[in-house]
Structures are given as structure tokens and as C-alpha cells.
DSSP file (Angstrom, degrees, kcal/mol; ACC not computed):
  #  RESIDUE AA STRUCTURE BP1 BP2  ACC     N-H-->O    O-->H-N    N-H-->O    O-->H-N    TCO  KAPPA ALPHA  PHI   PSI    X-CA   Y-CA   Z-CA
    1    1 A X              0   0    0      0, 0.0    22,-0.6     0, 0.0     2,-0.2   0.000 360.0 360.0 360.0 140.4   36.4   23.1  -44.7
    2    2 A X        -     0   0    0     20,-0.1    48,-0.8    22,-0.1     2,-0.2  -0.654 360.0-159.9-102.2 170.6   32.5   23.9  -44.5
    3    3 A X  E     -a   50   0A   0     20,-0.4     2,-0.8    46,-0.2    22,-0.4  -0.899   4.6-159.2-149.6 104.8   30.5   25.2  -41.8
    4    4 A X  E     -a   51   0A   0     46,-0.8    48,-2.7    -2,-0.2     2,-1.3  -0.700  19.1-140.8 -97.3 119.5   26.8   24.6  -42.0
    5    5 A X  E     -ab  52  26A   0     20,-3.0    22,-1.5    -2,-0.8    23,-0.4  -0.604  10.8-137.5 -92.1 104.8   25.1   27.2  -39.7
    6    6 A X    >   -     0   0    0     46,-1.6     3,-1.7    -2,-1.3    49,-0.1  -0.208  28.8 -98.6 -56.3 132.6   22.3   25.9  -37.8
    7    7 A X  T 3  S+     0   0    0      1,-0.3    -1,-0.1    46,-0.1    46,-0.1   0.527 113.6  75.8  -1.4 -40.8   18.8   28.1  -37.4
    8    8 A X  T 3  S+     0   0    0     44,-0.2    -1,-0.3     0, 0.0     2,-0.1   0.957  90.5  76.4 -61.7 -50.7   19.9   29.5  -33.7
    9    9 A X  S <  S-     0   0    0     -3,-1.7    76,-0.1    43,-0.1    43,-0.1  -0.414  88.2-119.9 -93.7 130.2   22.3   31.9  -35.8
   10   10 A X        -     0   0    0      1,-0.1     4,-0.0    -2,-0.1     0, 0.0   0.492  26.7-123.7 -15.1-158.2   21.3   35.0  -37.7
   11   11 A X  S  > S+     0   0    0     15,-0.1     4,-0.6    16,-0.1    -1,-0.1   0.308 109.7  73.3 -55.0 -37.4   22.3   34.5  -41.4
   12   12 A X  H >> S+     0   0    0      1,-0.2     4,-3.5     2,-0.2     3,-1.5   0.898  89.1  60.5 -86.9 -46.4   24.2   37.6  -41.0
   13   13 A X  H >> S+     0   0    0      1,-0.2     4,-2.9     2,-0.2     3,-0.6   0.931 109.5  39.2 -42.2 -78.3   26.8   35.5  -39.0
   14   14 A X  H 3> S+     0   0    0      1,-0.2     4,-0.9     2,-0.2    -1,-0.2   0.679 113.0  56.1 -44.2 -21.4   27.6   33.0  -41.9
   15   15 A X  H <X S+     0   0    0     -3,-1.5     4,-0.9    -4,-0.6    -1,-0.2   0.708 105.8  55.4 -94.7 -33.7   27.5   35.8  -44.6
   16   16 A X  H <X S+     0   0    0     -4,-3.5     4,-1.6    -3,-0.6     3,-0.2   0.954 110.6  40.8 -33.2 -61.7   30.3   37.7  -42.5
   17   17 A X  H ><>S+     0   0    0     -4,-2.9     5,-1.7    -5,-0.4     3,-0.9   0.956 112.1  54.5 -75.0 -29.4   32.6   35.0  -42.5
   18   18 A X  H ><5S+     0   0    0     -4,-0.9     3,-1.8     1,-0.3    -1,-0.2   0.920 109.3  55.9 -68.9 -18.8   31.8   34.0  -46.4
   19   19 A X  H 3<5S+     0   0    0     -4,-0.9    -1,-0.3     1,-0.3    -2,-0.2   0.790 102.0  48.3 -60.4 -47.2   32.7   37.6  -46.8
   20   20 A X  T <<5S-     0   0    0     -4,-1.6    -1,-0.3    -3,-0.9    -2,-0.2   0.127 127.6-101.3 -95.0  13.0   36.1   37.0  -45.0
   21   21 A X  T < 5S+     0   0    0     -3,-1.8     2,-0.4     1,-0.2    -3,-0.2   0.724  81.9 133.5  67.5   8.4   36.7   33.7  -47.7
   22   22 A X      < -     0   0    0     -5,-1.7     2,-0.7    -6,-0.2    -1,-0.2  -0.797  63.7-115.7-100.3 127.0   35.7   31.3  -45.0
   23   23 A X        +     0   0    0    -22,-0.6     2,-0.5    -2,-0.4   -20,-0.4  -0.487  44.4 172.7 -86.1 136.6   33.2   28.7  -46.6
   24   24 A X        -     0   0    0     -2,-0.7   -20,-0.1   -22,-0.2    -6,-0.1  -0.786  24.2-169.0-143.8  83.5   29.9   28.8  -45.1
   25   25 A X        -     0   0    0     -2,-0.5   -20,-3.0   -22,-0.4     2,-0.4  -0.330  17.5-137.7 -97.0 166.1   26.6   27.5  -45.6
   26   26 A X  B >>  -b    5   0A   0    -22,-0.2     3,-2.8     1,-0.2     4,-1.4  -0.913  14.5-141.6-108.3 134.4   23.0   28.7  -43.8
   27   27 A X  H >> S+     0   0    0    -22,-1.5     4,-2.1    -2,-0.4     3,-0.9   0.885  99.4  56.7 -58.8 -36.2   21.0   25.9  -42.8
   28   28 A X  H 34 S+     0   0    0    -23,-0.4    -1,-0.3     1,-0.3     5,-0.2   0.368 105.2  62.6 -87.3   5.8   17.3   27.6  -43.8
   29   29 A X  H <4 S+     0   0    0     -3,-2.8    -1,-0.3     3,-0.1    -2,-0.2   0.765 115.3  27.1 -72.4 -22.7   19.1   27.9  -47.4
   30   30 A X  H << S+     0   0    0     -4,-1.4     2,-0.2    -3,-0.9    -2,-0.2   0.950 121.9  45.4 -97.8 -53.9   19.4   24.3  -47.7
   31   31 A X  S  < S-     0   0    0     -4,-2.1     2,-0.1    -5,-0.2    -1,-0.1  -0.707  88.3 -86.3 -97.7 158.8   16.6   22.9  -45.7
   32   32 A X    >   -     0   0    0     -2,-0.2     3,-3.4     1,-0.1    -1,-0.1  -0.227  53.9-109.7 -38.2 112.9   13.0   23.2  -45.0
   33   33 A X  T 3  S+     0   0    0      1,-0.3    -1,-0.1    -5,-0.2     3,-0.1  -0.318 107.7  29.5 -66.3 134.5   12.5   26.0  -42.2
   34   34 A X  T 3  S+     0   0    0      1,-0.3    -1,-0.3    -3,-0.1    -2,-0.1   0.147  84.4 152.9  93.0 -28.6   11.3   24.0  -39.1
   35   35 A X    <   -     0   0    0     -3,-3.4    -1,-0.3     2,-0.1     2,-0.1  -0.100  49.9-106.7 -19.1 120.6   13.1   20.9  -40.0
   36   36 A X     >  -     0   0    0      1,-0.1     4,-1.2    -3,-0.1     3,-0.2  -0.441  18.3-129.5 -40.4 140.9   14.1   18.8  -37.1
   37   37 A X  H >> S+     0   0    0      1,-0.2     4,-2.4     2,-0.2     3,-0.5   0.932 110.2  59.6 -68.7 -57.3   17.5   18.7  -36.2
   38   38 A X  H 34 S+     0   0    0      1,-0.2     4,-0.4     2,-0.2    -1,-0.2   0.485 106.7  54.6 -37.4 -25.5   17.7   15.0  -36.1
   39   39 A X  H 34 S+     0   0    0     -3,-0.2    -1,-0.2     2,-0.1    -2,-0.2   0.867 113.9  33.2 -89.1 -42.7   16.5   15.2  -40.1
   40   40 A X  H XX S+     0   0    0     -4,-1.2     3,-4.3    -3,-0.5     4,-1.3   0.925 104.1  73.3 -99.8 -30.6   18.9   17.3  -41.6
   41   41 A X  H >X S+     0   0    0     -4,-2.4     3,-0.6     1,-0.3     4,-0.6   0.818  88.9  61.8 -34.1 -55.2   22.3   16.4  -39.4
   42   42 A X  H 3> S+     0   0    0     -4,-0.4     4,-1.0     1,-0.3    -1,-0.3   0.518 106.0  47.4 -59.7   7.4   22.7   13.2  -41.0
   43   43 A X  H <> S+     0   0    0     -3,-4.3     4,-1.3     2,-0.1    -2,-0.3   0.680 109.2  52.9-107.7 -16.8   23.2   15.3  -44.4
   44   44 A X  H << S+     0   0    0     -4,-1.3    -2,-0.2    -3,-0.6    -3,-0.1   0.845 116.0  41.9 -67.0 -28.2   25.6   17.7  -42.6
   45   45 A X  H >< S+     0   0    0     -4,-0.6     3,-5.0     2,-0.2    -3,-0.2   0.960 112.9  49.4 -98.5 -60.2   27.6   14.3  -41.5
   46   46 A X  H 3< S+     0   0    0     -4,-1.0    -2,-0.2     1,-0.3    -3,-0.1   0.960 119.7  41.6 -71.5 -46.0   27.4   12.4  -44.9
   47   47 A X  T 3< S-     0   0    0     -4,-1.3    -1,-0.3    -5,-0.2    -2,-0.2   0.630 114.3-117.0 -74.4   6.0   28.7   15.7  -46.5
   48   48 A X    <   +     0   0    0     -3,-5.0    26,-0.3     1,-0.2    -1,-0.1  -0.037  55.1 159.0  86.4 -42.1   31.4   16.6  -43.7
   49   49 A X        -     0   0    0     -6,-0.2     2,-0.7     1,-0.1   -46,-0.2   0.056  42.1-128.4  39.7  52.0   30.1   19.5  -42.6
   50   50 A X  E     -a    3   0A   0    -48,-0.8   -46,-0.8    23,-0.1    25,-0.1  -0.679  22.1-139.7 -89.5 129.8   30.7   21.2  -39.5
   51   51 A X  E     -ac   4  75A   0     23,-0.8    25,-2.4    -2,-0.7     2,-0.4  -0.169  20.9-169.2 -50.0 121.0   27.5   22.1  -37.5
   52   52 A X  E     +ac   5  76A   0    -48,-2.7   -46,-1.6    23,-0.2     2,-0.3  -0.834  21.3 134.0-114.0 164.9   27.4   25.8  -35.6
   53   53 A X  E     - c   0  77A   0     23,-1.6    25,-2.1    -2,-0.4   -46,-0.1  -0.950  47.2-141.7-167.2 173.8   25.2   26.7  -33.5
   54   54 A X  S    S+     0   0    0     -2,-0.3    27,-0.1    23,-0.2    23,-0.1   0.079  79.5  84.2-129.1   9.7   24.3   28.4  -30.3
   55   55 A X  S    S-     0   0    0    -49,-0.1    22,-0.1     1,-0.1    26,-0.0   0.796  74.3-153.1 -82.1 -10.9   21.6   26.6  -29.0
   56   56 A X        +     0   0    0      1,-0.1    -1,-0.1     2,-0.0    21,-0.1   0.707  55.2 110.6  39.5  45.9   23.6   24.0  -27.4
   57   57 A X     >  +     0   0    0      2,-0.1     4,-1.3     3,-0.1     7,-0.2   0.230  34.5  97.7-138.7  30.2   21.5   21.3  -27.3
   58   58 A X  T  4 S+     0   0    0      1,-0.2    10,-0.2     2,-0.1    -1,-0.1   0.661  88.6  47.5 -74.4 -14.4   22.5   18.7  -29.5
   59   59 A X  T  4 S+     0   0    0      1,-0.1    -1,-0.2     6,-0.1     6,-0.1   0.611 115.9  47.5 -89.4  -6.3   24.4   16.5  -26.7
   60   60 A X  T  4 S+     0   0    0      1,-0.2     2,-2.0     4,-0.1    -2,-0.1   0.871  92.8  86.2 -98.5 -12.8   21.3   16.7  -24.3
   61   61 A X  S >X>S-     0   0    0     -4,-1.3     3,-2.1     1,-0.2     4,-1.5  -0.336  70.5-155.7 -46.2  70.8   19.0   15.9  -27.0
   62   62 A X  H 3>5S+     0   0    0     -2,-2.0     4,-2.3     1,-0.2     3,-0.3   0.833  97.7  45.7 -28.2 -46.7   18.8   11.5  -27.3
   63   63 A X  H 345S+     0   0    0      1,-0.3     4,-0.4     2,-0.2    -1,-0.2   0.792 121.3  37.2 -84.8 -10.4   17.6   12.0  -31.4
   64   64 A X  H <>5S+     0   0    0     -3,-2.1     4,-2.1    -7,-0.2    -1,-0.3   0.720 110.9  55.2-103.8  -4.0   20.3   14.5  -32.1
   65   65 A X  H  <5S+     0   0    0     -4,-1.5     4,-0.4    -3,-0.3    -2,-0.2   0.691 112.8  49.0 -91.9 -16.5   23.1   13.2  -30.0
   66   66 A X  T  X<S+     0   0    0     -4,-2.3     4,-2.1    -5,-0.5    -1,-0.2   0.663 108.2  49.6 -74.7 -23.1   22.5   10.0  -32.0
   67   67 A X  H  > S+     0   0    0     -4,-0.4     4,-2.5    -5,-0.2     6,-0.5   0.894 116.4  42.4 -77.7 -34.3   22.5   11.5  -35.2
   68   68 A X  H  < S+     0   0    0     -4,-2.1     5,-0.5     1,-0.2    -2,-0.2   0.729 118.2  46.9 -78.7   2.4   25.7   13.3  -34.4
   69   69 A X  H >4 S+     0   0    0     -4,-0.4     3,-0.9     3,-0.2    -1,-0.2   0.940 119.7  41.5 -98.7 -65.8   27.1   10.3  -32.8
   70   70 A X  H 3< S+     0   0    0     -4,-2.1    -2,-0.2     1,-0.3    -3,-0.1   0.464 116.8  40.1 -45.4 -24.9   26.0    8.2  -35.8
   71   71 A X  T 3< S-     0   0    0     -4,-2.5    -1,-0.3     2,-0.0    -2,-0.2   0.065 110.4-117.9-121.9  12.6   26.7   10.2  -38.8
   72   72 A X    <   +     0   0    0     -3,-0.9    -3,-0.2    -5,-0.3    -4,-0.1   0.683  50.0 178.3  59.0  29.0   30.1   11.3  -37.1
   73   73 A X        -     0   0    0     -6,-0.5    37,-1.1    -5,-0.5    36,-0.3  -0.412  23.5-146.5 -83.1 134.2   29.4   14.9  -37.1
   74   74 A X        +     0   0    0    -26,-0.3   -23,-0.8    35,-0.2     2,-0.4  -0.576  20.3 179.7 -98.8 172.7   31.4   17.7  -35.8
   75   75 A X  E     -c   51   0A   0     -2,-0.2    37,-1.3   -25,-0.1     2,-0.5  -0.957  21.9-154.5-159.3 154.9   29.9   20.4  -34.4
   76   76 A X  E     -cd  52 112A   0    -25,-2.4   -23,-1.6    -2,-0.4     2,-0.4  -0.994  15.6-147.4-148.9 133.5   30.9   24.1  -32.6
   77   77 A X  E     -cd  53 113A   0     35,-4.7    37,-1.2    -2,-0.5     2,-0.4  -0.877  31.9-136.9-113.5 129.7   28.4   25.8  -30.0
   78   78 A X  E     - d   0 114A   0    -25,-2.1    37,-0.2    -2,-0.4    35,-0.1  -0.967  29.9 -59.3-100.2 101.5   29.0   29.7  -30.7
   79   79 A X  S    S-     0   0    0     35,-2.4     2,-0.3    -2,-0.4    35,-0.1  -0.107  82.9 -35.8  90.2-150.2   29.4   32.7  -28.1
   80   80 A X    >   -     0   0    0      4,-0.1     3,-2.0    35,-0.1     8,-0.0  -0.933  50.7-112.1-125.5 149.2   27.2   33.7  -25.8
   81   81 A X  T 3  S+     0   0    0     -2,-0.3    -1,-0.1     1,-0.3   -27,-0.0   0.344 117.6  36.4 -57.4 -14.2   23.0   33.9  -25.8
   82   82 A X  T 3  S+     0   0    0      2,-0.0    -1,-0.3     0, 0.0    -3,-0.0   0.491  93.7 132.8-109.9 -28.4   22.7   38.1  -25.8
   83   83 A X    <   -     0   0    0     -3,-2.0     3,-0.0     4,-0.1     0, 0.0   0.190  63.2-121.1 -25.5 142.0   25.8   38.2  -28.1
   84   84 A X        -     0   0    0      1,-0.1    -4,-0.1     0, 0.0    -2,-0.0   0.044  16.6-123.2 -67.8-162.9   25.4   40.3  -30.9
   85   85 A X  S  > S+     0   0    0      2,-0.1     4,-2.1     3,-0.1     5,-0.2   0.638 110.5  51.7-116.1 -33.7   25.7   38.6  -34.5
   86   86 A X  H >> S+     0   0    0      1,-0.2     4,-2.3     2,-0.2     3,-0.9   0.989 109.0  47.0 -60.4 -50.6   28.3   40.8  -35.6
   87   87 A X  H 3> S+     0   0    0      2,-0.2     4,-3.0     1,-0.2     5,-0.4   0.926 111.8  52.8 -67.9 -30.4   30.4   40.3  -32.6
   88   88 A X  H 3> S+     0   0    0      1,-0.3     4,-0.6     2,-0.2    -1,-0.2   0.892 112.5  48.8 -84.2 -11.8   29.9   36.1  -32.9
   89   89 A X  H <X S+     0   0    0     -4,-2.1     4,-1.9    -3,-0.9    -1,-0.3   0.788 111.3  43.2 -70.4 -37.6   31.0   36.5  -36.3
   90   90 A X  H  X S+     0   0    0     -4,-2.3     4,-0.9    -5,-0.2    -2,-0.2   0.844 113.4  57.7 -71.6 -40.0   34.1   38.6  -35.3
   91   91 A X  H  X S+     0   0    0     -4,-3.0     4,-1.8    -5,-0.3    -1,-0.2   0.809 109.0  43.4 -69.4 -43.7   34.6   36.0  -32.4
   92   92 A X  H  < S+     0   0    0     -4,-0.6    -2,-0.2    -5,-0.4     7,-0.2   0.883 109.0  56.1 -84.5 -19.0   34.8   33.1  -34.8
   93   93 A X  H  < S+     0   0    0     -4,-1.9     4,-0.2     2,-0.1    -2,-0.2   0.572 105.9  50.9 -23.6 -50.0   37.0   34.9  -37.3
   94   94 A X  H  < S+     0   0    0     -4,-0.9     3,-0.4     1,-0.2     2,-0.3   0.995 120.6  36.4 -57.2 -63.9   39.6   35.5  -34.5
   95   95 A X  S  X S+     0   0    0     -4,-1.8     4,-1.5     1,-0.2    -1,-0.2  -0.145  83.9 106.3 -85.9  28.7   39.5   31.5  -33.5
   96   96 A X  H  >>S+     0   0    0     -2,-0.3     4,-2.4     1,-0.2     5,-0.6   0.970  85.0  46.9 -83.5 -48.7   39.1   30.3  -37.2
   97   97 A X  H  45S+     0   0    0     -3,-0.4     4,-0.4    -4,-0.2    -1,-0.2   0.823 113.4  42.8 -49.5 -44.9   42.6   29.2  -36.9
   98   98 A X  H  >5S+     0   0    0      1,-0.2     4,-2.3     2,-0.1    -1,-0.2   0.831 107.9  60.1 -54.8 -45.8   42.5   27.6  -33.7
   99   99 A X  H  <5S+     0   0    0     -4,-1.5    -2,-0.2     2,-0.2    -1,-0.2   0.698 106.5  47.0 -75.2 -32.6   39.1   25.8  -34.4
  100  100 A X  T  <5S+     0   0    0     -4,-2.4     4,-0.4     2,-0.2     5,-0.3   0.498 104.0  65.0 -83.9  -9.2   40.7   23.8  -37.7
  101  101 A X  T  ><S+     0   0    0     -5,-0.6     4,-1.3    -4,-0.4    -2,-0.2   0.927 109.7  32.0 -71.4 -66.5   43.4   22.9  -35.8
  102  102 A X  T  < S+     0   0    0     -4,-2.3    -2,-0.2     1,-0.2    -1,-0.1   0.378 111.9  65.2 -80.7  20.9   41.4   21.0  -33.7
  103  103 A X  T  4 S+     0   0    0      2,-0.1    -1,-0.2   -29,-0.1     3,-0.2   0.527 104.5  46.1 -87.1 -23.8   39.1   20.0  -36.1
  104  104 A X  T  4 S+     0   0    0     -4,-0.4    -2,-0.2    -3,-0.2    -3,-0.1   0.708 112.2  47.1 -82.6 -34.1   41.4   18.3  -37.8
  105  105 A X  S  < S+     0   0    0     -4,-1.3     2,-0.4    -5,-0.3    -1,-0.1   0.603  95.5  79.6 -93.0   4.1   43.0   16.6  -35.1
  106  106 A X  S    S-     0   0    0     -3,-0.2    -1,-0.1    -5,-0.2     3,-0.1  -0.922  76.0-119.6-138.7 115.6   40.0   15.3  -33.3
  107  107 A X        -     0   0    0     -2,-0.4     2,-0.4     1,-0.1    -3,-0.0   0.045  47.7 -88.8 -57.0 142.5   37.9   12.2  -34.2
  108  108 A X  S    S+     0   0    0      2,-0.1   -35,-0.1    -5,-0.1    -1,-0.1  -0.764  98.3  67.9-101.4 145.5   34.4   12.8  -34.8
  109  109 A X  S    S+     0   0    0     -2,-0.4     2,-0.4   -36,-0.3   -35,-0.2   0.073  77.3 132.8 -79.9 151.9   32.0   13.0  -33.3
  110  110 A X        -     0   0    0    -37,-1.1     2,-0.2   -42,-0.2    14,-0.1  -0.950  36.3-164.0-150.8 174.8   32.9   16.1  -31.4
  111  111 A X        -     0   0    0     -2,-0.4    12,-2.3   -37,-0.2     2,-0.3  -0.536   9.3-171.0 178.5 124.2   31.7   19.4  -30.3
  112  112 A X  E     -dE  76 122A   0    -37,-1.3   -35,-4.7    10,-0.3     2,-0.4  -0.725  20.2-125.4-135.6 119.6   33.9   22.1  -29.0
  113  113 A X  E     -dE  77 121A   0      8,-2.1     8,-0.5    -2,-0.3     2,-0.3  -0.763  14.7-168.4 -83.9 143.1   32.5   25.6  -27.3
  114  114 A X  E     +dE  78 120A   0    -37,-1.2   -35,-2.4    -2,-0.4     2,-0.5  -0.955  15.5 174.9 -91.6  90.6   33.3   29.0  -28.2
  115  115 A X    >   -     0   0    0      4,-0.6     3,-1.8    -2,-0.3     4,-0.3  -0.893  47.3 -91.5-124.1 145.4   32.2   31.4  -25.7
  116  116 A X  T 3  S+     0   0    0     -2,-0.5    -1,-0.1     1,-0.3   -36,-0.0   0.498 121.5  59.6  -4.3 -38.8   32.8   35.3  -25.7
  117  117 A X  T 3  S-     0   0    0      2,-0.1    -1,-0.3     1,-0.1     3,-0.1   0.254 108.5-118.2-103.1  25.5   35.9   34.9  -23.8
  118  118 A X    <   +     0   0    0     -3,-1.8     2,-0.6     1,-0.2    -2,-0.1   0.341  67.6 133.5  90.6 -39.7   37.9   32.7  -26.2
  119  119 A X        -     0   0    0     -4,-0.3    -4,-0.6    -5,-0.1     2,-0.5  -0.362  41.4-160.0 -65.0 110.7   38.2   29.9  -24.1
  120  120 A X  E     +E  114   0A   0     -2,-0.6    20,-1.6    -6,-0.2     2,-0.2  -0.651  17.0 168.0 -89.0 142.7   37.4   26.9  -26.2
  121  121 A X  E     -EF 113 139A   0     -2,-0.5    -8,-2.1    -8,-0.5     2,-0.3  -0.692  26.6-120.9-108.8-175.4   36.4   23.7  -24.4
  122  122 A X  E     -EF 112 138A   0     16,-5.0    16,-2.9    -2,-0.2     2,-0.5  -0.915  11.9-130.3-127.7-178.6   34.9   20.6  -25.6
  123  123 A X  E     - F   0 137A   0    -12,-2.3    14,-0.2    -2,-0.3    12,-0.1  -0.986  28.0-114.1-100.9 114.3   31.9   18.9  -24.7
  124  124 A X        +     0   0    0     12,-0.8   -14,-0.1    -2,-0.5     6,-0.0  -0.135  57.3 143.6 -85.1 111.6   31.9   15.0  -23.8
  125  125 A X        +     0   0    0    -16,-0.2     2,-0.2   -57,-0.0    -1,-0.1   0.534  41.2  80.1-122.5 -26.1   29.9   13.5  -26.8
  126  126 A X  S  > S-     0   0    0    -17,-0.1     4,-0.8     1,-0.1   -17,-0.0  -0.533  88.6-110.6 -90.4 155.9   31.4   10.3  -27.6
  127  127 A X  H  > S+     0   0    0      2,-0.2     4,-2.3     3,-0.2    -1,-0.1   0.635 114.6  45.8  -4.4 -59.9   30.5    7.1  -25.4
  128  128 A X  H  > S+     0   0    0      2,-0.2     4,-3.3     1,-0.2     5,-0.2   0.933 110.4  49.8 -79.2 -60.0   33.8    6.8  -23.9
  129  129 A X  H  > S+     0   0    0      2,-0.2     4,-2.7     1,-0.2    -2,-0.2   0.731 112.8  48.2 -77.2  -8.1   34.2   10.3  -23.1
  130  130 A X  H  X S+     0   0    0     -4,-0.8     4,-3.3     3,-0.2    -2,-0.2   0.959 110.5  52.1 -69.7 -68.2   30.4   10.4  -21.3
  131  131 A X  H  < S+     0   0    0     -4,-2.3    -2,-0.2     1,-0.2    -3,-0.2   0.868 118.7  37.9 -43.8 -63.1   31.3    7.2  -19.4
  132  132 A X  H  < S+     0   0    0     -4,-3.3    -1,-0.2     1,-0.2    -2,-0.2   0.880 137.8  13.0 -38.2 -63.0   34.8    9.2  -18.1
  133  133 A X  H >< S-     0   0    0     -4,-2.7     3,-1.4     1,-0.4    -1,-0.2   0.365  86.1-140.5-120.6   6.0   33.3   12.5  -17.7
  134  134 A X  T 3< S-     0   0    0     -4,-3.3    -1,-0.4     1,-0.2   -10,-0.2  -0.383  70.8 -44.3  64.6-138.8   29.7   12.5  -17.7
  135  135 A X  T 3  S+     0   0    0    -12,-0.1    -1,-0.2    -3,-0.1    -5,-0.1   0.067  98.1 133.7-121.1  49.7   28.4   15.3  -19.5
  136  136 A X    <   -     0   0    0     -3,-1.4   -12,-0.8    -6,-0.1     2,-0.3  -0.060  63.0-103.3 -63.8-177.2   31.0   18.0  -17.8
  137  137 A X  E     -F  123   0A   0    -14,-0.2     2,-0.6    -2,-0.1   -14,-0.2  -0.736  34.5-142.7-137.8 127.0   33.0   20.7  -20.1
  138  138 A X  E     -F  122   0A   0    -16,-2.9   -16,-5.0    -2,-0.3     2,-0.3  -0.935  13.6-129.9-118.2 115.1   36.7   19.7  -20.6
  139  139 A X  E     -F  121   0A   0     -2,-0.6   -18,-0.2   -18,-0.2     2,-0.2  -0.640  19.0-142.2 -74.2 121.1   38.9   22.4  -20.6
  140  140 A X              0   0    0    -20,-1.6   -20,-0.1    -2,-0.3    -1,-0.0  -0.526 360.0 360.0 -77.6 144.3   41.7   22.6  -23.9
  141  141 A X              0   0    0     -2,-0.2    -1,-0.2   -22,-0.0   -20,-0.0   0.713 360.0 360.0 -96.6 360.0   44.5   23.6  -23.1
């Protein structure tokens, strides 16, 4: 499984975890810095990809919640906004196990929280699951 790490996050985060065997790309290796989100997501989808971040604003975005919608991309909002980089590496590290379990079991598009305290939810991306729940936080159990 890949993990493309989006701008919001250090490098240092993604070079942890390749460090730890987990495979890991940085988005400002791959693409132009400054890129639009909406430009490089559909290569994160065609290639499988899943998209970290912390900025958490690909479902309120219309042109990125269409790319991720469109290009089937999944996608994991990391920690919390003061977090250190070591610690949001160390945080996904714990939950690496948890987090391909339910990447593998859950149709994309998706996007699943991490926050400091472990809990993952997900975030209502899909059509269906906006119409249900609007754009509340669904707690996994």
C-alpha cells in the first residue's frame, strides 16, 4: 500500500514512516510546489494512492471533493493542527494496522480521521453517505 503525503505535512512525517518500511511518497517530490489539489489527486487516484493530510479540506472543497469522488480516491486527515511531526508520525505508526484494515475494506472514495487520541472516524464523502449524514463525523467502532 502507498501513501502519498500531501503539502500540509512536513516531509519528515513520510520519511519516518519509510524509515519504519511503510511505503511513502511526499507530494512536493512528485509535483510542482503550489500545485492545486484538484490537479494532482486524479494521479494519486489513477495510481491508488492514499492521500494524507492534515488540512482537512478536501470534502468541503466542490473541485477536490469531485476529484476524490471521481477518481475514487482514499484519503486519511492526520492528528491534530499544533501536533508535532514526530509525534503524527509515531501516531500513524501505532494505527498503521488499523488504518489498512479499513482501507481495504471500504469502497472508495473515503476519508477516515486520525486525531491525537486514536479515535478514527470517517468523514461522509460519497453521495449516499452526504444525503444520510450530511457532512457529520461517523464514529468506527
Amino acid at each position: 500500500m502507498t501513501y502519498l503525503f500531501d503539502c500540509s505535512l512536513s516531509p519528515r512525517v513520510p520519511r519516518e514512516l519509510r524509515a519504519a518500511g511503510i511505503d511513502a511518497k511526499i507530494n512536493k517530490d512528485l509535483f510542482l510546489e503550489g500545485l492545486a489539489d484538484d490537479l494532482w489527486l486524479p494521479v494519486a487516484g489513477k495510481e491508488g494512492w492514499i492521500v494524507v493530510g492534515r488540512d482537512r479540506s478536501y470534502h468541503r472543497n466542490p473541485s477536490e471533493l469531485a476529484a476524490l469522488r471521481q477518481y475514487k480516491i482514499g484519503c486519511i486527515y492526520l492528528g491534530g493542527a499544533r501536533a508535532r511531526q514526530d509525534v503524527l508520525a509515531a501516531l500513524f505508526i501505532a494505527h498503521q494496522g488499523r488504518i489498512e484494515d479499513l482501507i481495504q475494506t471500504t469502497e472508495k472514495p473515503f476519508i477516515y480521521r486520525l486525531p491525537l487520541n486514536g479515535r478514527i472516524t470517517r468523514v461522509p464523502v460519497g453521495e449516499e453517505e452526504r444525503a444520510l449524514f450530511g457532512a457529520k463525523i461517523i464514529a468506527i467502532p
